[in-house]
Structure formats: C-alpha cells, structure tokens
C-alpha positions in Angstrom: -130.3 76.0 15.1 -130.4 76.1 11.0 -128.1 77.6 8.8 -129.0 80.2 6.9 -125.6 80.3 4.7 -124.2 78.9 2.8 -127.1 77.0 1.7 -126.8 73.6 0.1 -129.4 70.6 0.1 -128.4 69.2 3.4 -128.8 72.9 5.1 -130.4 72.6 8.3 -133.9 74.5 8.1 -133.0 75.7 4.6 -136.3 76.4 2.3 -136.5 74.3 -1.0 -139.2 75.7 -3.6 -141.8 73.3 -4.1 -144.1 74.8 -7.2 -143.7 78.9 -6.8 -144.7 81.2 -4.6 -146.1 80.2 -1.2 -144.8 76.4 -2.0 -141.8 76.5 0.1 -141.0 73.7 2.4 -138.1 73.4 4.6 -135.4 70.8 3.3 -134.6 69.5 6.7 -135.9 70.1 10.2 -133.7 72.4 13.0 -131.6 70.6 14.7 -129.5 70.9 18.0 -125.7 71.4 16.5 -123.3 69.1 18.2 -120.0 70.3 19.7 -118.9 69.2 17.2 -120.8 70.6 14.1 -119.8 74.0 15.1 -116.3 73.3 15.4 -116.3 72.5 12.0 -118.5 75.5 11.0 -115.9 77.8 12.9 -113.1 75.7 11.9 -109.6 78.0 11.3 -108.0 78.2 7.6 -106.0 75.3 7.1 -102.1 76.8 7.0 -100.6 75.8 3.6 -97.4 74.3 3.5 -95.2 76.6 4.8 -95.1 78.3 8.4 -98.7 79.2 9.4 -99.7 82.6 9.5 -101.4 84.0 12.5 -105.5 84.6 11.8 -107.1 86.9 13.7 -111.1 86.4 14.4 -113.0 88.5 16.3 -116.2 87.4 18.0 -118.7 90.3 18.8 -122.2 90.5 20.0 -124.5 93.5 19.2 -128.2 94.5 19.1 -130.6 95.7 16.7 -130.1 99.1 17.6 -126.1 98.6 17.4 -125.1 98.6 21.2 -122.3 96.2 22.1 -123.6 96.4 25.5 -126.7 96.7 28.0 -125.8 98.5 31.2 -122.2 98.5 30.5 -121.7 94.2 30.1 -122.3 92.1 26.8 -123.6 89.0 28.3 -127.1 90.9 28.8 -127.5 91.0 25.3 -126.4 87.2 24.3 -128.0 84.4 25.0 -128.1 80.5 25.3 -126.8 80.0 21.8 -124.6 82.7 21.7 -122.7 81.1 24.9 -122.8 77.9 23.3 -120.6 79.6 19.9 -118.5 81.8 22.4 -117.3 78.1 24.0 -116.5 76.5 21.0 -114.7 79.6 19.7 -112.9 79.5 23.2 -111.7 75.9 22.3 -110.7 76.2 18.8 -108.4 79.0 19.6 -104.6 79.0 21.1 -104.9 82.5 22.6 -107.8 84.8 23.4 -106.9 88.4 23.3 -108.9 90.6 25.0 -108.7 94.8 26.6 -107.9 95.4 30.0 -111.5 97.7 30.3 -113.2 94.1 29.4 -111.1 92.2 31.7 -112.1 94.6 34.7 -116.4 95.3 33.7 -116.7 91.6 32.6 -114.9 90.0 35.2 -112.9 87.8 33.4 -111.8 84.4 34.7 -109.6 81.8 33.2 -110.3 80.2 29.8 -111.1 76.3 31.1 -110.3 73.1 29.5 -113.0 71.3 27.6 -113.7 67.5 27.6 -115.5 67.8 23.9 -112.0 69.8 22.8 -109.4 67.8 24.1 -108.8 65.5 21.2 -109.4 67.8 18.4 -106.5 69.9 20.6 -104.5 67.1 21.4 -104.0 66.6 17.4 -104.0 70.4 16.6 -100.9 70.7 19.1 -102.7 72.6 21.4 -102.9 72.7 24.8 -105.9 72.1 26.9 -107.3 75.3 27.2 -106.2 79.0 25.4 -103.7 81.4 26.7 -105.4 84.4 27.8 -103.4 87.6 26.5 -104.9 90.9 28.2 -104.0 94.3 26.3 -103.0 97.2 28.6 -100.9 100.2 28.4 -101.0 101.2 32.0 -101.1 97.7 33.9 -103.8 98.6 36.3 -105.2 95.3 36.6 -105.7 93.0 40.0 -102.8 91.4 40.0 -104.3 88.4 42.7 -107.1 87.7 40.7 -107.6 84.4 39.4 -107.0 85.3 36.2 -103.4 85.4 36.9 -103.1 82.9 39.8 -105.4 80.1 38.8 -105.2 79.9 34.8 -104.4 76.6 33.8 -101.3 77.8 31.2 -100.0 81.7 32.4 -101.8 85.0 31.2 -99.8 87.1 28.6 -99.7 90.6 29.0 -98.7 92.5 26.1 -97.8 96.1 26.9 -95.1 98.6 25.9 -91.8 99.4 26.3 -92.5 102.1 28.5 -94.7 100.3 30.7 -94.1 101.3 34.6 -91.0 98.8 35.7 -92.9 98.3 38.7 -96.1 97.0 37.7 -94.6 95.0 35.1 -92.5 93.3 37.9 -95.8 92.6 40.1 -97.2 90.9 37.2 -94.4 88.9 36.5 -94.3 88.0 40.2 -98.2 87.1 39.7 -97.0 84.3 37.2 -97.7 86.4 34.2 -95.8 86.3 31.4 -95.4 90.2 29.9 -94.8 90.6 26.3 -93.5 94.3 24.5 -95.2 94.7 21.6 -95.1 98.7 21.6 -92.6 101.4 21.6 -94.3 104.0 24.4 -96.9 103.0 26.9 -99.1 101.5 24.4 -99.3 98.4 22.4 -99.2 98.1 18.5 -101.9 95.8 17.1 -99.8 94.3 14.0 -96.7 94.1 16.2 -99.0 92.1 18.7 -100.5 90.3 16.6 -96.6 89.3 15.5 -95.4 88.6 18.7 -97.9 86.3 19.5 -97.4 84.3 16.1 -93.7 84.3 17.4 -94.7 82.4 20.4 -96.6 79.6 18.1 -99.8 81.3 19.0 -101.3 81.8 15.1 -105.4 81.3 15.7 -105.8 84.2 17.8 -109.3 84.9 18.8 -110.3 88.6 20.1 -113.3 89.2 22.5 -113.1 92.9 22.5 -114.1 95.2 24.2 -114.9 97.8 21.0 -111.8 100.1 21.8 -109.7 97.0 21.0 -111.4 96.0 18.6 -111.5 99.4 16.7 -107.5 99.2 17.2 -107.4 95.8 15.2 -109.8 97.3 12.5 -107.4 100.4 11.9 -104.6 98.4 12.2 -105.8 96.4 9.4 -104.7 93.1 11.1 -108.8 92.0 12.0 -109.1 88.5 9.6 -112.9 88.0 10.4 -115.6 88.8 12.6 -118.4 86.5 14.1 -121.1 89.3 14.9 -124.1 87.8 16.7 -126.9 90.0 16.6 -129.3 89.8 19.1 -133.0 90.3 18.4 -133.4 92.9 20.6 -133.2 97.0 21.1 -131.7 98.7 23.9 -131.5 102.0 22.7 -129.4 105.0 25.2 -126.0 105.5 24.3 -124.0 102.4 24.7 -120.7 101.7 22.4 -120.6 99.8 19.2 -118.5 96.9 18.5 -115.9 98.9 17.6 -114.5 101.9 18.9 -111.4 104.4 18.5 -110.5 106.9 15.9 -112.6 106.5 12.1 -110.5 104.7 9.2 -109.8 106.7 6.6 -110.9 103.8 4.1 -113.7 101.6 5.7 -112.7 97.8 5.4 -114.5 95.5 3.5 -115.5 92.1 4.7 -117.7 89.8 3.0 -119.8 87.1 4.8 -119.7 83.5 4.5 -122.0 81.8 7.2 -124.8 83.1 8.9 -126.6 80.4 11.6 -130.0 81.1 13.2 -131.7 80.2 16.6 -134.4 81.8 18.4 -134.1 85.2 16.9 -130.5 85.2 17.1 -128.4 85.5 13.7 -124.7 84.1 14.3 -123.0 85.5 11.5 -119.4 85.0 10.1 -117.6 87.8 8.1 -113.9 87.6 6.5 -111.8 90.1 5.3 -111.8 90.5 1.1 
C-alpha cells in the first residue's frame, strides 16, 4: 500500500523529481501498513476540551462506473485491502450504524473484538468491540439471528415513535436495546445521530446501505466519507452510494488522504 495524500518525504511510494521530466523516482518503496499505521491514518478528531461531539464517518465502496453494488452485495466489488480498512474502521469506532435493507442482503453478523484494538480501546474507554445500531422504520428484521443473540455488547435499534408495540417488544425480548429517535414510523438522522451521542457513543461509523446514507447526506449530519473505489466496471443498473431524494444544495467535502493498493484508491473526504 502507498499513500498517495497527503504527500510528505516519508510518503510510502510517493514520487520525488530527480532532474525533470521522466526523472522521477519513488521516495520509498510500498509497504504492508501495520494495524496500526492505519489506525492512525483513520484516527477520529481529537474532542477539544469540552464534551465531545459525535463524528459521523461513512465508509463506502464503489466502482468505476459508480455502482455501490454487484448483483445486489458490496463485498463483490471490494477486495483484500479494502477488508483490511473496513476492520480497522470497525475497531476505531464505538457504534456502527447501518439500514435494515443492508442488514438483511449482506447478512450482517456481530461486530467482533480485535486483539490488535484492545489496548488502543482499553485507553479510548471503549469497549471491546462496536455497538451495532440497525436503522428501521418497520422492524422486520430476524429477531433470532445472531445479530441480536450472540453480539458481544446488545444491538441498538433506533426506530420511531410509532413503531408497531409488538415488534418493538420482540426485539426487546431478543436482548435489543430500542432507541426513538423519530416522531412517526421513521427515524430522524440528526435526532439519531443525538441520541446516540447521548448514550456516550460520539465516533459513529455508518456502512450504508446508499438509502441511509443519502438520509445522512440530506440530513446534513454526514462528517466524512471513506469512498474506496474499485478498479473495476460493472455496468447495469445498480445504486450509488447514496440514495433518497436530491439535496437542494449539493454538499461539499474536501479530501485529505487518498491510499493506493492494487488498483484500489482508499480515499478519505471531510465535510468543509
């Protein structure tokens, strides 16, 4: 893996002119990061001195072409390296927030506990592994899966108020813990966001799906995005990272790392 930005003189695989055109050399050789080396690429803002407010990242993967997905799941279009980021994401994170639709097509699981994480979450007051928090207005999720029986700290399910009494009681009774962050049926991304924060859950990492994701964006609560783009093209008609209803004023994010490996560009945006 190199780093293609920022570039200083001790960049991984960053070029150094060496007398004009065609005299390029590489400053130093690729290297295999370290755990962790990319903790401390992706590392959260450091809160200042008052209460620390919640930052919301985002971490996406898309094609050439666009297409969040091949044949309906993401991990067809990641790869190696991209798994390698999404872990150490995982672990720098107290909750990952992700849509029901996600939870269901890509068969989510619990978030596990990491040997390489446990001290750097030991002294960050964390616990060993994320809370997941699953987003869903209408609670039609498998309430027996392990996602909810075998998750080392309990799944949050944030919902609305006008969630169906019955489901929200099944969950509970699954060990979930349900959380209201919406007046009707469905949930509102900034009051989320809050309530979450509320719980001491401030580095909040989102893994979609694009629907979500789109919510966040017009919500205007999205802090950055980590956008891998695979070196690939899929073409058909497959969703983009994010979905929903237009903004009326696009967002502007300005980017601050981009990492390479085999084709793949890892690259890190934050909102101006």
């Amino acid at each position: 893996m190199r780093r293609l930005l920022p570039v200083t003189d001790a960049t991984p695989g960053a070029f150094a002119a060496e007398g004009g055109p065609g005299g390029a050399r590489p400053a130093t050789a690729d290297h295999a990061w370290t755990f962790d080396e990319l903790a401390a690429a992706y590392a959260y803002p450091v809160a200042g001195g008052g209460r620390p407010r919640p930052w919301l990242r985002a971490n996406m993967v898309s094609t050439l072409d666009g297409a969040a997905q091949h044949e309906g799941r993401s991990k067809s279009i990641s790869g190696a390296a991209d798994m390698r980021i999404f872990g150490v994401l995982r672990a720098l994170a107290d909750v990952v927030v992700v849509g029901a639709e996600t939870v269901r097509q890509e068969g989510y699981g619990p978030a596990g506990a990491r040997a390489e994480a446990a001290a750097s979450r030991k002294a960050a007051g964390q616990g060993p592994a994320p809370a997941i928090a699953v987003v869903s207005a209408g609670l039609g999720l498998d309430f027996t899966l392990p996602l909810f029986t075998a998750q080392p700290v309990p799944t949050l399910l944030l919902t609305g108020a006008a969630a169906d009494p019955a489901r929200v009681a099944e969950a509970e009774r699954a060990g979930a813990h349900v959380i209201l962050a919406g007046e009707g049926t469905g949930v509102d991304p900034a009051r989320a966001v809050r309530a979450l924060a509320e719980r001491g859950l401030t580095r909040l990492l989102t893994e979609g799906g694009p629907r979500l994701l789109g919510q966040f964006v017009a919500a205007d609560v999205l802090d950055e995005l980590c956008l891998t783009v695979a070196p690939v093209m899929v073409a058909g008609g497959a969703q983009r990272i994010g979905g929903g209803p237009e903004v009326r004023v696009p967002r502007r994010f300005r980017p601050v790392s981009v990492l390479e490996e085999e084709g793949f560009l890892f690259t890190r945006y934050r909102r101006e």
